[in-house]
C-alpha positions as CSV (number, residue, x, y, z in Angstrom):
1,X,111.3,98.5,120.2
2,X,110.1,101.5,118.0
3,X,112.9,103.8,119.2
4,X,115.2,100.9,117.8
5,X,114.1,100.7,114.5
6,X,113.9,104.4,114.0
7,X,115.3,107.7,114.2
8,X,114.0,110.5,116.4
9,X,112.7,112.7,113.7
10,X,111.4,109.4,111.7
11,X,109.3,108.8,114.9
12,X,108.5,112.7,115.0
13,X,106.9,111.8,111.3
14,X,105.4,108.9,112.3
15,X,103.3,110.5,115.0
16,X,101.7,112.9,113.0
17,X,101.0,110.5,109.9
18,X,99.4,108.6,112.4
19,X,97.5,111.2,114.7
20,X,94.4,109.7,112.9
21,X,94.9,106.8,114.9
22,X,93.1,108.6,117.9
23,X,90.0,107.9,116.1
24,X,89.3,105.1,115.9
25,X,87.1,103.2,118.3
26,X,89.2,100.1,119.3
27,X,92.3,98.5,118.7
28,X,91.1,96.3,116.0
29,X,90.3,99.7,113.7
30,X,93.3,101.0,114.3
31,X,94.2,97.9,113.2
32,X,92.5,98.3,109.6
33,X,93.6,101.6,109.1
34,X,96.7,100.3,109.4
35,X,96.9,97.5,106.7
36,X,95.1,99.5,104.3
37,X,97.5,102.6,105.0
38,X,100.3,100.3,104.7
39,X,99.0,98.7,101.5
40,X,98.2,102.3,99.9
41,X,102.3,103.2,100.6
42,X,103.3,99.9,99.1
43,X,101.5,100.5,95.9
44,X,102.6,104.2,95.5
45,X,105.2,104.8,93.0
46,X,108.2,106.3,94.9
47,X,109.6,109.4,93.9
48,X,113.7,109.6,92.8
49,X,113.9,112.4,95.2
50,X,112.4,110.3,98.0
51,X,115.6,108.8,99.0
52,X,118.1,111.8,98.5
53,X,115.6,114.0,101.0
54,X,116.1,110.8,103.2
55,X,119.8,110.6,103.2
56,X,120.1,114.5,103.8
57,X,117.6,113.8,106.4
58,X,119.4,111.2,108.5
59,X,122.9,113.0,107.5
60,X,121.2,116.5,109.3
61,X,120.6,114.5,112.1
62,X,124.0,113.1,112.5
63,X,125.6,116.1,112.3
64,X,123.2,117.5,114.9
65,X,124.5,113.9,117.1
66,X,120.7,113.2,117.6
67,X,121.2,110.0,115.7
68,X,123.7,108.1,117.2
69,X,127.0,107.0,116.0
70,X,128.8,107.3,112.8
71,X,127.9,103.5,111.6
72,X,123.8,103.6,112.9
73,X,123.9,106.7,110.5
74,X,125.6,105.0,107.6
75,X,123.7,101.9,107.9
76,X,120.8,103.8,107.5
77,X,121.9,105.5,104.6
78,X,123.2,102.4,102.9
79,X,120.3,100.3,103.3
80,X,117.9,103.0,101.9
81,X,119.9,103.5,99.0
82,X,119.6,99.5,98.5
83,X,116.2,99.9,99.2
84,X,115.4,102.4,96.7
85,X,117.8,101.1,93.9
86,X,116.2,97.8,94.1
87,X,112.8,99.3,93.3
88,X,113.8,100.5,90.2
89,X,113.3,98.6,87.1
90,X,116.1,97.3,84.6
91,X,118.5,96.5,87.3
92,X,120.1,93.1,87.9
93,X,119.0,92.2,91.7
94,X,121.4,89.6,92.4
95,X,123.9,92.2,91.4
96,X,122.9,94.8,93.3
97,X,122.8,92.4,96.4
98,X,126.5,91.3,95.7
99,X,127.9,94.8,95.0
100,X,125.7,96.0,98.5
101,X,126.4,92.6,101.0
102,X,129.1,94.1,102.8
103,X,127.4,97.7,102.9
104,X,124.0,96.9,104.6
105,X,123.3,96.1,108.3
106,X,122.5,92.3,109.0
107,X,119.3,91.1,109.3
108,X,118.0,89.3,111.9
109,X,116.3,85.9,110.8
């Protein structure tokens, strides 16, 4: 399922920001350090270059063909450029959905 949702080098990165992992005594702390890493990323303020370093990152590994086909790759793009541009204050969201509903992947349920 993980190798579904993301890229090689996005697993790559998510190995090593979880190596900590090893640590912990049982499932159930890993557990923990999970939520609260997870809740420490939701509350950080995301930076404007954050999403063009992640573009040129999924469009490296396209072009490298380690990322699958030419609509996984804009997919990927698009919804992170949705992502990012709803974070940002001042913008009309129902907008930004209509302008990006026939750009982004569907979602399942």
């Amino acid at each position: 399922m993980a190798m579904d949702k993301a890229g090689f080098s996005e697993m790559k990165e998510l190995r090593e920001q979880f190596a900590a992992f090893d640590l912990c005594a049982d499932k159930r702390a890993a557990a923990i350090f999970g939520y609260l890493l997870a809740k420490e990323e939701a509350n950080a303020e995301p930076a404007d270059t954050d999403v063009y370093d992640k573009v040129c990152a999924v469009l490296e590994l396209y072009e490298e063909g380690s990322y699958g086909d030419v609509t996984d790759a804009a997919d990927k793009v698009f919804s992170m450029i949705y992502k990012w541009l709803n974070n940002q204050e001042g913008l009309d969201k129902e907008v930004l959905k209509e302008k990006f509903a026939n750009c982004l992947p569907p979602v399942d349920g």
